[in-house]
C-alpha positions as CSV (number, residue, x, y, z in Angstrom):
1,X,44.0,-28.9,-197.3
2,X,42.7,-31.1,-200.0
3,X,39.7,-33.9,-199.7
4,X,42.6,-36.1,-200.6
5,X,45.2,-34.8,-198.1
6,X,42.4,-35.5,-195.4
7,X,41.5,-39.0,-196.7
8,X,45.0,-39.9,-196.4
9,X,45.3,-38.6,-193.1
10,X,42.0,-39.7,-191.4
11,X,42.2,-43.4,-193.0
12,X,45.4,-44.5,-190.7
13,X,44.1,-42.1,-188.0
14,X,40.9,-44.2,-187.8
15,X,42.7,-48.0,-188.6
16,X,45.0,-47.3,-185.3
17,X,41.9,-46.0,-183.1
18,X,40.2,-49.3,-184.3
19,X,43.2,-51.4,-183.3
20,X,43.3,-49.6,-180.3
21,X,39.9,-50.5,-179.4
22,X,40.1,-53.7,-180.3
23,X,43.1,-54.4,-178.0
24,X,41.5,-52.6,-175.5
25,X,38.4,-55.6,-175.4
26,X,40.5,-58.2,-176.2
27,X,43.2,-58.3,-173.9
28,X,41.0,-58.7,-170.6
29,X,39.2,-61.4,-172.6
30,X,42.7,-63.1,-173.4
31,X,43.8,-62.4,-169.2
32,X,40.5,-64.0,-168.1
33,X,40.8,-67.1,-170.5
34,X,44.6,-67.5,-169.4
35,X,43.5,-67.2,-165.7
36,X,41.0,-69.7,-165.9
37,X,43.9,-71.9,-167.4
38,X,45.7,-71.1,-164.6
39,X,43.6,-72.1,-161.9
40,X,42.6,-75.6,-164.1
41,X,45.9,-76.1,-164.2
42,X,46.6,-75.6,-160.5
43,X,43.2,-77.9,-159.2
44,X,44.8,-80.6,-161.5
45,X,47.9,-80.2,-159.5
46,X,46.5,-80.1,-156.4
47,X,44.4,-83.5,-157.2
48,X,47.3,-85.6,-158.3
49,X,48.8,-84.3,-155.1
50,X,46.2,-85.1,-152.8
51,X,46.0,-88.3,-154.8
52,X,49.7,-89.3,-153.9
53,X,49.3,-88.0,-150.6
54,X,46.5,-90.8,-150.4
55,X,47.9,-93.7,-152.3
56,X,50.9,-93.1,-149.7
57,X,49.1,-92.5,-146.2
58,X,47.4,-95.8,-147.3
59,X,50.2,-98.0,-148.2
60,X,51.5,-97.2,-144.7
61,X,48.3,-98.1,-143.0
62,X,48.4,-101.1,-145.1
63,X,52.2,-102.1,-143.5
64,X,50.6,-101.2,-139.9
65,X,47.9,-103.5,-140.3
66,X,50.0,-106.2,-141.4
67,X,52.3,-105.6,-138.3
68,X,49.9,-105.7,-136.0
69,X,48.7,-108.6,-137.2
70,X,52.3,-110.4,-137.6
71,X,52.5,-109.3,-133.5
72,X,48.9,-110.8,-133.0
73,X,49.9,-114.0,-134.0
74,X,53.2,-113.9,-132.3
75,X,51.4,-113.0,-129.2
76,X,49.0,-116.0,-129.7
77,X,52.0,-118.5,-130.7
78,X,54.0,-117.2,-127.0
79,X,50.8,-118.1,-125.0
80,X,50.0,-121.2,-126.7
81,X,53.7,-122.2,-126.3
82,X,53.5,-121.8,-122.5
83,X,52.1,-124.4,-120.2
84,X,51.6,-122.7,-117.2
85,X,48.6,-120.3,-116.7
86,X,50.2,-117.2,-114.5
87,X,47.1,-115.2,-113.9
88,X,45.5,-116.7,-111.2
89,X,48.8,-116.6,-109.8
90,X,49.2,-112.8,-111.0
91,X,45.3,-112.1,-109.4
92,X,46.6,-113.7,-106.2
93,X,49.5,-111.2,-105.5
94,X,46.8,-108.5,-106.8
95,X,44.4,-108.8,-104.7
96,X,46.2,-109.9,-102.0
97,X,44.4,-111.3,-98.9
98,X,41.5,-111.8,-98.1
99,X,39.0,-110.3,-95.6
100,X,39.1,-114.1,-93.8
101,X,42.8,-114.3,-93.9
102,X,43.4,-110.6,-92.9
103,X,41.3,-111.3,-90.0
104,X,42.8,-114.6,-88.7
105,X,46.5,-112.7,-89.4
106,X,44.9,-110.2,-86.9
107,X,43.6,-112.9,-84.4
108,X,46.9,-115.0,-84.6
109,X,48.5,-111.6,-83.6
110,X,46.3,-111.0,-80.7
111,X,46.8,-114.2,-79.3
112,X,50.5,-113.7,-79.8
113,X,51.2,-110.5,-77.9
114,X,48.4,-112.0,-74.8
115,X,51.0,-114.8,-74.6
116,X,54.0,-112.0,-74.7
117,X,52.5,-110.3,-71.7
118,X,51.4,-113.6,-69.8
119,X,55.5,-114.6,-69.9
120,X,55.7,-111.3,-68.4
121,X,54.0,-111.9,-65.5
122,X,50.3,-109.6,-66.4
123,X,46.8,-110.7,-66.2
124,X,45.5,-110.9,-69.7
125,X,42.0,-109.9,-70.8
126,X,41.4,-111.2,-74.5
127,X,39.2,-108.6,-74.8
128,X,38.8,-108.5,-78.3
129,X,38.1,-111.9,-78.4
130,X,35.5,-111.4,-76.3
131,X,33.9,-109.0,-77.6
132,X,34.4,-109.3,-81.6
133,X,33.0,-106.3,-83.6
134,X,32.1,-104.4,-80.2
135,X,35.7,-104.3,-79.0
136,X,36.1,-100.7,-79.1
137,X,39.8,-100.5,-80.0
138,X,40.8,-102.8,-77.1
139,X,42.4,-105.9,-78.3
140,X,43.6,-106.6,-74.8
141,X,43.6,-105.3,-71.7
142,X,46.6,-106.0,-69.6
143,X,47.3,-105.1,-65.9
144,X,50.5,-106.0,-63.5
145,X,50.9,-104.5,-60.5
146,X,50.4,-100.3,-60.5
147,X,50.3,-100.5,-64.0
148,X,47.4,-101.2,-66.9
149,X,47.4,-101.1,-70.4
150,X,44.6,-101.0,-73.0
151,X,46.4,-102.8,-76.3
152,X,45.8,-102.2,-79.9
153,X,47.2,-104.8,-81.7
154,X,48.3,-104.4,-85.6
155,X,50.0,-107.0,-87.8
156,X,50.3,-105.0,-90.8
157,X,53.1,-105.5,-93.4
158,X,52.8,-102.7,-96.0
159,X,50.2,-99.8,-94.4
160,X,50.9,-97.4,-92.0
161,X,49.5,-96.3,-89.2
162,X,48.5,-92.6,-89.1
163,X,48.2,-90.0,-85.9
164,X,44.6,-90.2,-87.0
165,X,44.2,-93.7,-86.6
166,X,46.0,-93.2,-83.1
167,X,43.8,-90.3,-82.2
168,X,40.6,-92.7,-82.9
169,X,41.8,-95.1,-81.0
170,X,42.5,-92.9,-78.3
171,X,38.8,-91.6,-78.6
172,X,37.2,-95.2,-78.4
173,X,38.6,-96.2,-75.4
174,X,37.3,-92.8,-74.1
175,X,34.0,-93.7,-75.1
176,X,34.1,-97.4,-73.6
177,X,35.5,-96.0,-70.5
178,X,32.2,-93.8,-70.5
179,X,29.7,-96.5,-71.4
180,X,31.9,-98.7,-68.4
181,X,32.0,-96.5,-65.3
182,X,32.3,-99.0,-63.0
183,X,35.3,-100.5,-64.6
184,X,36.6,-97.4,-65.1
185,X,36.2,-96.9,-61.0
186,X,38.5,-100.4,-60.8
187,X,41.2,-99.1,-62.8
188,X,41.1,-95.4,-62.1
189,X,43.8,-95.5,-59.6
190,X,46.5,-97.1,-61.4
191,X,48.8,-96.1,-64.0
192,X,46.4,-96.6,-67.1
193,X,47.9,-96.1,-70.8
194,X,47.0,-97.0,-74.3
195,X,49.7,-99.2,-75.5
196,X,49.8,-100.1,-79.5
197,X,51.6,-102.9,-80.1
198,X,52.5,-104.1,-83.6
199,X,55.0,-106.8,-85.3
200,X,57.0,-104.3,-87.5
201,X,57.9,-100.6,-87.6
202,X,54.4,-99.4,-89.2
203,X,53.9,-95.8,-87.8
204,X,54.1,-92.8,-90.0
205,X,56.2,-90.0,-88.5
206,X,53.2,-88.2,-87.6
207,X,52.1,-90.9,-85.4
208,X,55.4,-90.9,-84.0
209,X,54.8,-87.4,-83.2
210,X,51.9,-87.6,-81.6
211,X,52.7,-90.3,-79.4
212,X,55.9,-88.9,-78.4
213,X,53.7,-85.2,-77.3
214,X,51.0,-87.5,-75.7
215,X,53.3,-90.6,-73.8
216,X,51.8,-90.3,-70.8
217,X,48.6,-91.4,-72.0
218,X,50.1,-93.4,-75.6
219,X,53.2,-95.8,-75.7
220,X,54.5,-98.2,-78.5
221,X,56.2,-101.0,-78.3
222,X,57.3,-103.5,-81.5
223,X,56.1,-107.1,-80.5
224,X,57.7,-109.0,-84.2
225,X,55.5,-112.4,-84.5
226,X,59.2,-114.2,-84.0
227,X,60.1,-114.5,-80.4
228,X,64.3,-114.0,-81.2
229,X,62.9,-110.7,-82.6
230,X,61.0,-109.2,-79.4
231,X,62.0,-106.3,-77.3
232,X,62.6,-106.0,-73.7
């Protein structure tokens, strides 16, 4: 082979491994830059989104605001527009009554059902009346002939009386009857009960219960405040 046949052959031979390099460095340079294009491209996107996302979440904050406000003043027009002030009234039904009231209800009661069992023909001992605080469950003790009754008297309109309430009752006269022996000796012979007398239906079923297993020792009796309204 000739030094010319060589030239002509090595010439192109090195031009396409020169190329071949330089495409070879270039192209990752020309990925990278595009990539980086990419990715500016996409944070822009992202911006304008978040932007928008923005302009609108505040626009409808703005439209709550003002609607709040519009019922604010609404509200504040309605109250001034009404003449009569309903809360005290409103606190009134809330609360309900008082301790003082509660316990005059509970005293007018007491007097009532002594008067029931006077008209009956019983001697009537307002013991509760007596004795205040220190009554020991005994409103009343009642007696008429063989027969004697230590009354609990309840005037309630929307609670309930429970078999534990019973069973504490039952245990306080147990106690006074302790403390009282000598009364106790009076008594002893006749037909003694704890009687609870009240001026509605107020017992829960397990009080019903109770006194229905235990009615030789507990009775009950509905004594309502109106005298059409009273049992035999």
């Amino acid at each position: 082979m000739t030094m010319l046949s060589f030239i002509s052959i090595a010439i192109p031979t090195v031009g396409i491994i020169v190329i071949v390099k330089y495409v070879e460095i270039q192209i990752p340079k020309l990925l990278k830059r595009k990539r980086k294009e990419w990715e500016l491209e996409k944070i822009k996107e992202d911006y304008k989104n978040n932007v928008k996302n923005i302009e609108t979440q505040r626009a409808i904050n703005t439209e709550k605001l003002e609607t709040a406000k519009k019922l604010e003043a609404m509200k504040k027009e309605e109250n001034n527009n009404n003449n009569v002030d309903l809360y005290p009234l409103y606190k009134k039904k809330k609360q309900g009554l008082t301790y003082k009231e509660k316990v005059e209800k509970g005293k007018k009661y007491e007097a009532h059902v002594a008067n029931y069992f006077k008209e009956q023909g019983y001697y009537v001992w307002e013991h509760g009346k007596e004795k205040g605080r220190k009554d020991k469950s005994i409103d009343l003790f009642v007696r008429k002939d063989d027969h004697a009754y230590f009354v609990q008297c309840k005037n309630w309109e929307k609670w309930k009386i429970s078999d534990k309430v019973v069973k504490a009752t039952r245990m306080d006269i147990r106690e006074y009857l302790k403390e009282n022996k000598e009364f106790w000796k009076l008594i002893k012979e006749k037909n003694v009960k704890i009687l609870y007398a009240t001026s509605k239906e107020c017992l829960t079923q397990g009080a019903y219960r109770y006194i229905q297993e235990n009615k030789d020792i507990i009775e009950y009796k509905v004594i309502p405040m109106d005298n059409s309204q009273r049992g035999n």
